[in-house]
N, C-alpha and C positions, 0 to 999 in steps of 0.2 A: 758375228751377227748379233752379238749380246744376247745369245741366250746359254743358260749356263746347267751345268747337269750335276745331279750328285747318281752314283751311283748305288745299288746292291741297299736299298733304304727300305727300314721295316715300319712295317705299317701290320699295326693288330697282330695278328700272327704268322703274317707272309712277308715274301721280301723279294720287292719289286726289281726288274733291272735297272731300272735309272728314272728319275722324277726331273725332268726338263722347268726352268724358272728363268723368269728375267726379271732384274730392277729396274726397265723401263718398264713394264706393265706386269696386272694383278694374275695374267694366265700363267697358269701350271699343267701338265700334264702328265702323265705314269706311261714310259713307256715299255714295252714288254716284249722280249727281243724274242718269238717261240721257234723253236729247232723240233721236228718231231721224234726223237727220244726222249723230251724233257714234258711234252705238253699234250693234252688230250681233251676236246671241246669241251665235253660235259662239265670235266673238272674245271677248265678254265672258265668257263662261264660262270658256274656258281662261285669261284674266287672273285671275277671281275664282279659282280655282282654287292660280293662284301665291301670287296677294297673301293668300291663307288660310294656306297653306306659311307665306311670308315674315313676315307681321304677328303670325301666329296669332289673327287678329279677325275674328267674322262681318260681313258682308257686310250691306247695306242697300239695295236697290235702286228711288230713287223716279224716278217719270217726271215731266217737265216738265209735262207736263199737270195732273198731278195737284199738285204744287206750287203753278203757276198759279192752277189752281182753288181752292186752298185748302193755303194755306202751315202753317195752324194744324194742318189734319187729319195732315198728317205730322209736320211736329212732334209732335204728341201722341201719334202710330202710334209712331213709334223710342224716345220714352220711354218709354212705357206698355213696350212688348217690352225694350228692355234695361236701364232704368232703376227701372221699378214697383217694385222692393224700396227700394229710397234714397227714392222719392217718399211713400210710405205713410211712412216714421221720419218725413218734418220735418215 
C-alpha cells in the first residue's frame, strides 16, 4: 500500500512500537500497539503527551485485542486516517 514501518524506534526516552512513513507523502504516525499488562491510562497519557512534544507525530492507539481479532481492520483504520490522501492518487 506504500506505506512502510520501522519498528521498536526511540524517541527521547521511550520506545515506541513502530512509526508508520511513506515516500509518496510527508505523513508519519507513532503507532502503539497497548496489551493491558504493559500499559496504564495515566501513564500513557503523560508519555503520549511527551512523545507529541518530542516527535511532533500523532499518536495511534491499537489494543491487542483488537489486532488479534483482526490485524487487517487496523491496518486499514491507521491508513484510511493518515494515509487516505496518497491512497486515493495510486
Amino acid at each position: 500500500m506504500g506505506v512502510e514501518v520501522e519498528t521498536q524506534v526511540s524517541i527521547g526516552n521511550y520506545r515506541v512500537d513502530m512509526i508508520l512513513f511513506s515516500r509518496l507523502s510527508k505523513n508519519e504516525v507513532i503507532i502503539e500497539c497497548d496489551g493491558k499488562e504493559f500499559h496504564h491510562n495515566l501513564i500513557d497519557e503523560f508519555r503520549d503527551d511527551e512523545l507529541i512534544e518530542l516527535a511532533g507525530l500523532p499518536i495511534a492507539h491499537v489494543s491487542g485485542s483488537e489486532i488479534s481479532k483482526s490485524p487487517e481492520k487496523c491496518a486499514l483504520y491507521i491508513v484510511d486516517r493518515w494515509f487516505a490522501k496518497m491512497m486515493t492518487t495510486m
